[in-house]
C-alpha positions as a printed Julia matrix, in Angstrom:
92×3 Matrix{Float64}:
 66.54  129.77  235.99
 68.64  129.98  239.16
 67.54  127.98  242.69
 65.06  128.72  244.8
 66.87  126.88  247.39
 69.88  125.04  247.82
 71.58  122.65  250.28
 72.45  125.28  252.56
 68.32  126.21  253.31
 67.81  122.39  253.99
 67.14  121.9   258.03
 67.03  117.74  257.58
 65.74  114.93  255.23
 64.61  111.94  256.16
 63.2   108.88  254.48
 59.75  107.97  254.13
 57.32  105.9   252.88
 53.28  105.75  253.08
 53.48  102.0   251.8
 56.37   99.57  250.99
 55.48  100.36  247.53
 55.66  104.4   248.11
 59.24  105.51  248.82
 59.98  109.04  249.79
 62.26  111.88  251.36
 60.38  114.57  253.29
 62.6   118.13  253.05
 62.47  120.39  256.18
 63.91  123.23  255.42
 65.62  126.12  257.68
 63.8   129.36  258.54
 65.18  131.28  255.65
 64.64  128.66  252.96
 60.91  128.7   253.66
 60.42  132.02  253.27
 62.27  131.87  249.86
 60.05  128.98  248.85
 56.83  130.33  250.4
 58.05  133.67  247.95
 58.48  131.75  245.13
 55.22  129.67  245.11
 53.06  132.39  246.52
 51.25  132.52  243.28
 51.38  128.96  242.38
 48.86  128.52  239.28
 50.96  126.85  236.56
 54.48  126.75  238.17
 56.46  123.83  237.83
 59.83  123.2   239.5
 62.57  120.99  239.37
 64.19  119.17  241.62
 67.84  118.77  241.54
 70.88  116.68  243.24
 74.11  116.67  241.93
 72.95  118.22  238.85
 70.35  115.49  237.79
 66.38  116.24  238.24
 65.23  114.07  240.25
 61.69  115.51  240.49
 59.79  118.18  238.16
 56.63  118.35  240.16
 53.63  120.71  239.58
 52.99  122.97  242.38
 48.64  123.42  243.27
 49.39  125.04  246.69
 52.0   127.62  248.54
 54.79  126.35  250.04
 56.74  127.09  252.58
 58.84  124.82  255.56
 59.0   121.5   253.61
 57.91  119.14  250.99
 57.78  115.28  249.94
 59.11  114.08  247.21
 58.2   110.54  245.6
 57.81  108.86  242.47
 59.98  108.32  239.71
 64.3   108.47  240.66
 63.26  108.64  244.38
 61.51  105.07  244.21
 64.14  103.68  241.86
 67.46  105.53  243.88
 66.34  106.64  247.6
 68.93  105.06  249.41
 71.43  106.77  247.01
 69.9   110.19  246.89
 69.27  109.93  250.15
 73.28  109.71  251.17
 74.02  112.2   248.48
 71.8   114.91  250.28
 72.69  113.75  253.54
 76.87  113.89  253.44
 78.21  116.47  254.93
């Protein structure tokens, strides 16, 4: 299945965290990439996507609501590897 987006709808991601135990990276993405994500997930009942940096998913999360201008991603490789995804998505 080809991307939804890719690096190049990304606006910035930055690290967060709700609780020291709860590591995350919010996505903001540009204009363009949330319209292609608010297209894809329009109809979200049952659709599942993957996320994916430097061709390993990270993420396969279920999606219960539209889309559109960012997300947050947490839980498995982000709490293990933030600090390393997060320079990986971050270089320029």
């Amino acid at each position: 299945m080809p991307a939804i987006i890719t690096a190049a709808d990304v606006a910035t991601i930055q690290r967060s965290e709700d609780s020291p135990e709860l590591l995350s990276l919010s996505v903001n993405l540009t204009p363009a990439g949330a319209t292609k994500l608010a297209s894809a997930t329009a109809n979200p009942a049952g659709i599942q996507l993957a996320v994916v940096v430097n061709g390993t998913v990270i993420a396969t999360p279920m999606v219960r609501s539209p889309m559109s201008s960012g997300f947050r991603i947490s839980g498995g490789e982000i709490t293990k590897n933030r600090e390393q995804l997060f320079e990986s998505l971050t270089k320029n």
